[in-house]
TIROMI-452881 format. One record per residue: residue number from 1; x, z, y of N, C-alpha, C, O in turn. Coordinates in Angstrom, 1 decimal, padded with zeros to 4 digits. Layout:
@pos NUM	nxx X	nzz Z	nyy Y	caxx X	cazz Z	cayy Y	cxx X	czz Z	cyy Y	oxx X	ozz Z	oyy Y
...
! end
This chain:
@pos 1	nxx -027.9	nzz -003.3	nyy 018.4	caxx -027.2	cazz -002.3	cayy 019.1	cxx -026.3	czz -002.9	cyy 020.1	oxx -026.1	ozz -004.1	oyy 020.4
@pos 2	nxx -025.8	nzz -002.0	nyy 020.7	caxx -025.3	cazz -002.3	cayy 022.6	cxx -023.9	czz -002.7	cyy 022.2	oxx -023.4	ozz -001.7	oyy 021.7
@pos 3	nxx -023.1	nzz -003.7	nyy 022.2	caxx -021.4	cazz -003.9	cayy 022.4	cxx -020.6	czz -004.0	cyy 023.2	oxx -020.9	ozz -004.4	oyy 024.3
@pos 4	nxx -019.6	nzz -003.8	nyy 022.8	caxx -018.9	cazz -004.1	cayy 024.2	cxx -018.6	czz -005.0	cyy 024.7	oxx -017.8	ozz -005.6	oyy 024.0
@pos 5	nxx -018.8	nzz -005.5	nyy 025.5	caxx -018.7	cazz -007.1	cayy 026.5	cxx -017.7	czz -006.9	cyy 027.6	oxx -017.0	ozz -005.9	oyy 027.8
@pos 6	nxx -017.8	nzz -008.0	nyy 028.2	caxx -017.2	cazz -008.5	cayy 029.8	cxx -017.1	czz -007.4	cyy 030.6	oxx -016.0	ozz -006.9	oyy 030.8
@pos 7	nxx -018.7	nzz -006.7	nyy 031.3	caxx -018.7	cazz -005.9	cayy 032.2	cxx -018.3	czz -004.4	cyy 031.5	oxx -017.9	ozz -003.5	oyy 032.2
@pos 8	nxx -018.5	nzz -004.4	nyy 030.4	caxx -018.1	cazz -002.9	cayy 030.2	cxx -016.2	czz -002.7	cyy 030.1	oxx -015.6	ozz -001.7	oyy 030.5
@pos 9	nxx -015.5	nzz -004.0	nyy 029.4	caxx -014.1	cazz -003.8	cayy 029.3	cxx -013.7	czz -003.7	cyy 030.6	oxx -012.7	ozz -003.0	oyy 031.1
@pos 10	nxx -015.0	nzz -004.8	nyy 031.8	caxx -014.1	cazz -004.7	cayy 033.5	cxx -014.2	czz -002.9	cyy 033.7	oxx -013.2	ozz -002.2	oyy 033.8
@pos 11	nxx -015.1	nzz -002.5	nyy 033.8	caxx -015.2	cazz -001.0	cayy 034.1	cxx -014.7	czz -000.2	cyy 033.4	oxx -015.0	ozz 000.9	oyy 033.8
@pos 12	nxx -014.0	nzz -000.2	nyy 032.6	caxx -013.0	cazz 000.6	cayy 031.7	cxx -011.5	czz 000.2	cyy 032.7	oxx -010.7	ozz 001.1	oyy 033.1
@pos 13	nxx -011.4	nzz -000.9	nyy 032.7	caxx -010.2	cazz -001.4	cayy 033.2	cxx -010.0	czz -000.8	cyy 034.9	oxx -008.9	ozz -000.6	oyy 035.5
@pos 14	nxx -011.2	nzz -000.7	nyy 035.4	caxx -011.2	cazz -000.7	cayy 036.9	cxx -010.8	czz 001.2	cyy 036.8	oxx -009.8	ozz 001.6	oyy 037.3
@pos 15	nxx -011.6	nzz 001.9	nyy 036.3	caxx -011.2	cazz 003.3	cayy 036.0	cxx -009.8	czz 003.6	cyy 035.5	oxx -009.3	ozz 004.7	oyy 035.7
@pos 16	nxx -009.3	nzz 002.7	nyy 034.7	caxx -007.5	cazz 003.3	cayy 034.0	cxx -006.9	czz 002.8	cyy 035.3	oxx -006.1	ozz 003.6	oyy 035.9
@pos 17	nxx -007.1	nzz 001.6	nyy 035.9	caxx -006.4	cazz 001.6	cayy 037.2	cxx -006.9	czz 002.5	cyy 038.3	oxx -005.9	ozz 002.8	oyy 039.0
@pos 18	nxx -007.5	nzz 002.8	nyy 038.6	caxx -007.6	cazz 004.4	cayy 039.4	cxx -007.0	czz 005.4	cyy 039.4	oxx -006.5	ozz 006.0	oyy 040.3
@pos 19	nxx -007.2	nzz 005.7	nyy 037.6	caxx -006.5	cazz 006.8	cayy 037.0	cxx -004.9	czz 007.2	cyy 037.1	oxx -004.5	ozz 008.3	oyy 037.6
@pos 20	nxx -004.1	nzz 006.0	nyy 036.5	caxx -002.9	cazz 005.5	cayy 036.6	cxx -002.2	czz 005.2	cyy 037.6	oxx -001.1	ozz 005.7	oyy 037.9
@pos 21	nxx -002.9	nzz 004.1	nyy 038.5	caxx -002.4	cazz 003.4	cayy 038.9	cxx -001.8	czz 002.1	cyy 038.7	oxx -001.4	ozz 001.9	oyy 037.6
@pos 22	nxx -001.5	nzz 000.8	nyy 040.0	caxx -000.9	cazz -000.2	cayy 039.3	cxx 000.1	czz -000.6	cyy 039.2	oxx 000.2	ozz -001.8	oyy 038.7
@pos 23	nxx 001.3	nzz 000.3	nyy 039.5	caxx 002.7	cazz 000.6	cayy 039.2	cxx 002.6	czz 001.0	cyy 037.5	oxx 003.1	ozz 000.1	oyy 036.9
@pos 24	nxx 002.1	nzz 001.8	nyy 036.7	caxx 002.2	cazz 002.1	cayy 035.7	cxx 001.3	czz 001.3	cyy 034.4	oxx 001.4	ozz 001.4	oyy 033.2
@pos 25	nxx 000.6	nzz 000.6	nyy 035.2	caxx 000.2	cazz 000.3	cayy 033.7	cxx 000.9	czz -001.1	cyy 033.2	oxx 000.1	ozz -001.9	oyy 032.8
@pos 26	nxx 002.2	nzz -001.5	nyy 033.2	caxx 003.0	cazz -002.6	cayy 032.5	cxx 003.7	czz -001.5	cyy 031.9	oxx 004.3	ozz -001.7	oyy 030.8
@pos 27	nxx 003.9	nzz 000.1	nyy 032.4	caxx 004.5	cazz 000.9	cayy 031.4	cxx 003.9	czz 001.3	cyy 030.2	oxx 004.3	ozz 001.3	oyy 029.0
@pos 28	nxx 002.8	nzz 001.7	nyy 030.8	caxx 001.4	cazz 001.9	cayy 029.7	cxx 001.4	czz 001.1	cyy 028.5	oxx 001.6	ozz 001.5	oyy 027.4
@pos 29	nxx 001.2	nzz -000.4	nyy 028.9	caxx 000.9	cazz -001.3	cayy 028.5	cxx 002.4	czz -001.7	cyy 027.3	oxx 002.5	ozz -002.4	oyy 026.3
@pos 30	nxx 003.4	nzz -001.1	nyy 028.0	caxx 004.4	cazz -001.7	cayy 026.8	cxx 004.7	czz -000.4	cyy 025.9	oxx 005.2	ozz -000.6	oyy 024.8
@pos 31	nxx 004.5	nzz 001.2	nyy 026.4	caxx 004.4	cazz 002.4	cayy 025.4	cxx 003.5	czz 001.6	cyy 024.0	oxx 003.8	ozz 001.5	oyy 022.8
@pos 32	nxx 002.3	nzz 001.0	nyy 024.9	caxx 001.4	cazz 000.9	cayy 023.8	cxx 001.3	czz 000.1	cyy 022.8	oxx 000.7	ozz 000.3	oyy 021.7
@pos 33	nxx 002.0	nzz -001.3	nyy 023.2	caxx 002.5	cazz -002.0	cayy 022.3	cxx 003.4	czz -001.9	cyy 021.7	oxx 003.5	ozz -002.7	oyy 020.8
@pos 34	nxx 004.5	nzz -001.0	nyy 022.0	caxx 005.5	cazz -000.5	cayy 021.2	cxx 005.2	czz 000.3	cyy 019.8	oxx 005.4	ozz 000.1	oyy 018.6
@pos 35	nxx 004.5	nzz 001.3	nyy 020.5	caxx 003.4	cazz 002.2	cayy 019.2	cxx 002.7	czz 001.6	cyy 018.2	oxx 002.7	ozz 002.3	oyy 017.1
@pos 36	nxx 002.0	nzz 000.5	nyy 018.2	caxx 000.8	cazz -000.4	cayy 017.9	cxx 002.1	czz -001.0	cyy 016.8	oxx 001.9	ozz -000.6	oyy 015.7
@pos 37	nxx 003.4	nzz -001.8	nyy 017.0	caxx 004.6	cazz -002.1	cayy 016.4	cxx 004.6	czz -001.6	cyy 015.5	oxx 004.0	ozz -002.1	oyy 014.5
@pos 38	nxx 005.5	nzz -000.3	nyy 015.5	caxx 005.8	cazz 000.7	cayy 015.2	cxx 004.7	czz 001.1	cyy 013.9	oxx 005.1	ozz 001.4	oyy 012.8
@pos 39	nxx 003.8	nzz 001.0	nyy 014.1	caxx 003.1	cazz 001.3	cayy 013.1	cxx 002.5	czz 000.5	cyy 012.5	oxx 001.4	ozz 000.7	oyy 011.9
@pos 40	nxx 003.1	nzz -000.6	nyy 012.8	caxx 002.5	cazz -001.9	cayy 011.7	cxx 003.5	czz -001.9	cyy 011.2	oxx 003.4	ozz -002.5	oyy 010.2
@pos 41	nxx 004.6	nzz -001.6	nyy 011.3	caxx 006.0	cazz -002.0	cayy 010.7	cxx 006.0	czz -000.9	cyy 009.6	oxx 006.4	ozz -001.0	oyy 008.5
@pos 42	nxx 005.5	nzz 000.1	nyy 010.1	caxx 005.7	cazz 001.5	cayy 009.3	cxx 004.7	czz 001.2	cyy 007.8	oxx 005.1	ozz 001.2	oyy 006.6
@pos 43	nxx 003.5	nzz 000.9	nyy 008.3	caxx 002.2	cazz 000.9	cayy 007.6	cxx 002.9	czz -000.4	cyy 006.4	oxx 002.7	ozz 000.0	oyy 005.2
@pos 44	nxx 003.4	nzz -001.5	nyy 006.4	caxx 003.9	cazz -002.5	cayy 005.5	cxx 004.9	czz -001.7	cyy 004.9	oxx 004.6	ozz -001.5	oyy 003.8
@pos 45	nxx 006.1	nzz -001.1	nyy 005.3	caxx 006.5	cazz -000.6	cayy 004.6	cxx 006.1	czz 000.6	cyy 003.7	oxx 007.1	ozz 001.0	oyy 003.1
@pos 46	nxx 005.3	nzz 001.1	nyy 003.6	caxx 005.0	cazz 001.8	cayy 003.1	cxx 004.1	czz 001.5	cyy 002.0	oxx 003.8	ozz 002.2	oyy 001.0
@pos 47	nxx 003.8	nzz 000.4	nyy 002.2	caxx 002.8	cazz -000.5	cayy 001.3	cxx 004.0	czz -001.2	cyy 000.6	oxx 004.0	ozz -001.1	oyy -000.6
@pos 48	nxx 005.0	nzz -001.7	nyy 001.1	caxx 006.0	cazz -002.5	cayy -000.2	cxx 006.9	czz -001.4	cyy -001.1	oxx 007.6	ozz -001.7	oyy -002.0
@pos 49	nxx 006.5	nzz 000.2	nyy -000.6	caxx 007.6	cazz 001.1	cayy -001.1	cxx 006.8	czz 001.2	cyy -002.6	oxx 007.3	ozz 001.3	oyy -003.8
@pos 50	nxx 005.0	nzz 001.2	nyy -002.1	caxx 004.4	cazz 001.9	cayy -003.2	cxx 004.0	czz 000.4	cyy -004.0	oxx 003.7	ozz 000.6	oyy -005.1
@pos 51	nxx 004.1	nzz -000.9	nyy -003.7	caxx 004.0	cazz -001.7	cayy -004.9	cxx 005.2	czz -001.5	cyy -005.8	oxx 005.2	ozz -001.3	oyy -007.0
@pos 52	nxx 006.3	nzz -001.7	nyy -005.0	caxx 007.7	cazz -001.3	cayy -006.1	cxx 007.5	czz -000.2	cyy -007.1	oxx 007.7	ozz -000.4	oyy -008.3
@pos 53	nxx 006.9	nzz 001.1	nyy -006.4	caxx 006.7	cazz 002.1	cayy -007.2	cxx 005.6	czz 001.7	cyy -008.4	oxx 005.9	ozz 001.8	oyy -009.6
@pos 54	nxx 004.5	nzz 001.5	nyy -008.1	caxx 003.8	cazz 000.9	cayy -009.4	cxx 004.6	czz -000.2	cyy -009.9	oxx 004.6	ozz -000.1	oyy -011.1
@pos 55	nxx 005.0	nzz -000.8	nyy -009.7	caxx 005.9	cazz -002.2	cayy -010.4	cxx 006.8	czz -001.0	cyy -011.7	oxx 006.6	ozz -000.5	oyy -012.8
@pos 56	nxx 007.8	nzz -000.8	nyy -010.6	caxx 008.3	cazz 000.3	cayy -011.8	cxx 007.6	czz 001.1	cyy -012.9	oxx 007.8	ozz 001.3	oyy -014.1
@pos 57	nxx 006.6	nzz 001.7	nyy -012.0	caxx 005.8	cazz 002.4	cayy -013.8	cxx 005.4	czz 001.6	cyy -014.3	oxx 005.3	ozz 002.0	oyy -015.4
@pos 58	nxx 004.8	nzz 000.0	nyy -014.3	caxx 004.4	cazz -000.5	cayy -015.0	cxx 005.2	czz -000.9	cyy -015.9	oxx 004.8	ozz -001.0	oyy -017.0
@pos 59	nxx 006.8	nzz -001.3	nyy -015.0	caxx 007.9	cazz -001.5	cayy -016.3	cxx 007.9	czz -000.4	cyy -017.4	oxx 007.6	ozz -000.5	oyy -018.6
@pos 60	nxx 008.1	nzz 000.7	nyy -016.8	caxx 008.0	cazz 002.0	cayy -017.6	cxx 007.1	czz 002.2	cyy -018.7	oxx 007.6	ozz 002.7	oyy -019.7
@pos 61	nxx 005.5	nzz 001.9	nyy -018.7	caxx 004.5	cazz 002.0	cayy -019.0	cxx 004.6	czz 001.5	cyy -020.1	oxx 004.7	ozz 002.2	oyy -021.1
@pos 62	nxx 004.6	nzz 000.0	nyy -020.1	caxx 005.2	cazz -001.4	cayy -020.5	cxx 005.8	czz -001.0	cyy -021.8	oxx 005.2	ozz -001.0	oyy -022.9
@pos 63	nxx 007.3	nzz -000.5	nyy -021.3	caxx 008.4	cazz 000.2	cayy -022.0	cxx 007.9	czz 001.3	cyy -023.3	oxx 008.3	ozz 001.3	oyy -024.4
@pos 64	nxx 007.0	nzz 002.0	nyy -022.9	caxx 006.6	cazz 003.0	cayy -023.6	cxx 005.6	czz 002.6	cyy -024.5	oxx 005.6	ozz 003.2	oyy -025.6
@pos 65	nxx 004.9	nzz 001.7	nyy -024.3	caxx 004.0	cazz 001.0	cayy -025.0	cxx 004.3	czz 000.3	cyy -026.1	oxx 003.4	ozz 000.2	oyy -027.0
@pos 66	nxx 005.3	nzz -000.1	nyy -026.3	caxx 005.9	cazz -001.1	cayy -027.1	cxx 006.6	czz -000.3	cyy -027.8	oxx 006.1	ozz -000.2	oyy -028.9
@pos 67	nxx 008.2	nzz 000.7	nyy -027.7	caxx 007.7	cazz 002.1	cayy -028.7	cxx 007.0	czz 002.4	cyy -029.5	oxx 007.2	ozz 002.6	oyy -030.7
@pos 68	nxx 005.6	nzz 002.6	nyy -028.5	caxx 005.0	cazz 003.3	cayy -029.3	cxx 004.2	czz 002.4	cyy -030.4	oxx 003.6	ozz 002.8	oyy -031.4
@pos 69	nxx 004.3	nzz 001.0	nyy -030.0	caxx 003.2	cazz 000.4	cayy -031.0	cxx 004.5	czz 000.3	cyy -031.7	oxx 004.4	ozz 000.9	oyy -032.7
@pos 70	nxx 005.3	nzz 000.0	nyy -031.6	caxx 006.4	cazz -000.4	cayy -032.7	cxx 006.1	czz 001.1	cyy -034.1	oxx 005.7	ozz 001.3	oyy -035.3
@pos 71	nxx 006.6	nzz 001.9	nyy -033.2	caxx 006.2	cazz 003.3	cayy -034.1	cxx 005.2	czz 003.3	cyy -034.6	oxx 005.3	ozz 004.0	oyy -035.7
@pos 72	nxx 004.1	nzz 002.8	nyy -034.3	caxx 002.8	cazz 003.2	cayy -035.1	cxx 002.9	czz 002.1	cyy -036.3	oxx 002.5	ozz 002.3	oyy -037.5
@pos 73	nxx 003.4	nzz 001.0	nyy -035.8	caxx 003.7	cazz 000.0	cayy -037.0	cxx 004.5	czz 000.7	cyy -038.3	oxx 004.1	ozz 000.7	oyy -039.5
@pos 74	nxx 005.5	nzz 001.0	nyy -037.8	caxx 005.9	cazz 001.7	cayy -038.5	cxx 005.3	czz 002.6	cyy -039.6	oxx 005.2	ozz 002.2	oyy -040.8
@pos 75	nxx 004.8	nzz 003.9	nyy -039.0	caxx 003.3	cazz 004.6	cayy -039.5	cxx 002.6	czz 004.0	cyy -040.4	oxx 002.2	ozz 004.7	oyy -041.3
@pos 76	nxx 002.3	nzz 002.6	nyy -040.3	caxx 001.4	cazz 002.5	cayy -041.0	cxx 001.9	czz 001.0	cyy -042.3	oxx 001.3	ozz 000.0	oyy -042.8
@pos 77	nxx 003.0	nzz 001.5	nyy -042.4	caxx 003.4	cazz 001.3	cayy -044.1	cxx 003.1	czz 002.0	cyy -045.0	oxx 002.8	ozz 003.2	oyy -044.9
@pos 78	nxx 003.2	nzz 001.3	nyy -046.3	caxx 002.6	cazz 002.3	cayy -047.7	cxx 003.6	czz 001.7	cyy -048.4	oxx 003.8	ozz 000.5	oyy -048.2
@pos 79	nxx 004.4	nzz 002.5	nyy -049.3	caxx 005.0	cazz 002.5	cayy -050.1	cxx 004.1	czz 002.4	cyy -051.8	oxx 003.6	ozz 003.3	oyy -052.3
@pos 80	nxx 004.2	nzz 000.9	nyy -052.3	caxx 003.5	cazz 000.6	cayy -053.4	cxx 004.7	czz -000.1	cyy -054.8	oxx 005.5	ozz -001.0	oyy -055.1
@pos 81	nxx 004.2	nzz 000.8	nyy -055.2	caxx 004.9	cazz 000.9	cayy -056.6	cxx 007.0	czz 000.4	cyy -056.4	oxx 007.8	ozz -000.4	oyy -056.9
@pos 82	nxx 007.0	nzz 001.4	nyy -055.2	caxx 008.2	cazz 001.7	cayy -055.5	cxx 008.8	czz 000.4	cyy -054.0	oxx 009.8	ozz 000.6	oyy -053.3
@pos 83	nxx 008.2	nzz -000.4	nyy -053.7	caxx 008.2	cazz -000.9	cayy -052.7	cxx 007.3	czz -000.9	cyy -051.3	oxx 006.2	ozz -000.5	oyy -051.4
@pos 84	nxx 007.8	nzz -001.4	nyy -049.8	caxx 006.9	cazz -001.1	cayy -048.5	cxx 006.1	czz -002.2	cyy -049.0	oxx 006.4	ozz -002.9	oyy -050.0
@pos 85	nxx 005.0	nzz -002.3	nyy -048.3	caxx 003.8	cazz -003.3	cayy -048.1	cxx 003.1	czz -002.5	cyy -046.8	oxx 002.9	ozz -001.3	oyy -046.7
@pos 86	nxx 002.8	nzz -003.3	nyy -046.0	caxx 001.8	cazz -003.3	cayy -044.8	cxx 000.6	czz -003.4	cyy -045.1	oxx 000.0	ozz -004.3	oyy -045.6
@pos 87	nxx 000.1	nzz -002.4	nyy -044.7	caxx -001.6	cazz -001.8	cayy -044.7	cxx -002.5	czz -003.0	cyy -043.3	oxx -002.0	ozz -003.4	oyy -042.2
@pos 88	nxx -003.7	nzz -003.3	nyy -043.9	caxx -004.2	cazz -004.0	cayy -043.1	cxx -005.0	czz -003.7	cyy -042.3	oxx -005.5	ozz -004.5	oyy -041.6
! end
């Protein structure tokens, strides 16, 4: 299949300068790297908001887990002849 190369980015380039003009495109050109920024900065944070957030349920998770096995430990004593013993 066909890619993009040399002569096709020159003709792309030669048409936005037509379009624009060559006064504007260092404006263009810095909107667009500002934007491109902007959402790489955005896109990471948003990615460190949601590891924290799983970090935390996992503490949480974690937390609940150990409860509950403690509890089930619990659960599963038998009272034998008047004293606990642990069921195997």
């Amino acid at each position: 299949m066909a890619g993009i190369g040399v002569p096709e980015l020159a003709i792309v380039l030669v048409i936005i300068v037509i379009i624009f003009g060559v006064g504007k495109l260092p404006e263009i050109g810095g909107a667009l790297g500002k934007g491109i920024r902007e959402f790489k900065t955005e896109s990471t944070t948003e990615e460190k908001e949601e590891q924290e957030r799983l970090e935390a349920g996992d503490s949480k998770t974690a937390s609940t887990l150990t409860t509950t096995s403690n509890s089930a430990k619990d659960d599963n004593t038998v009272k034998v002849g008047g004293s606990r013993a642990d069921e195997i």
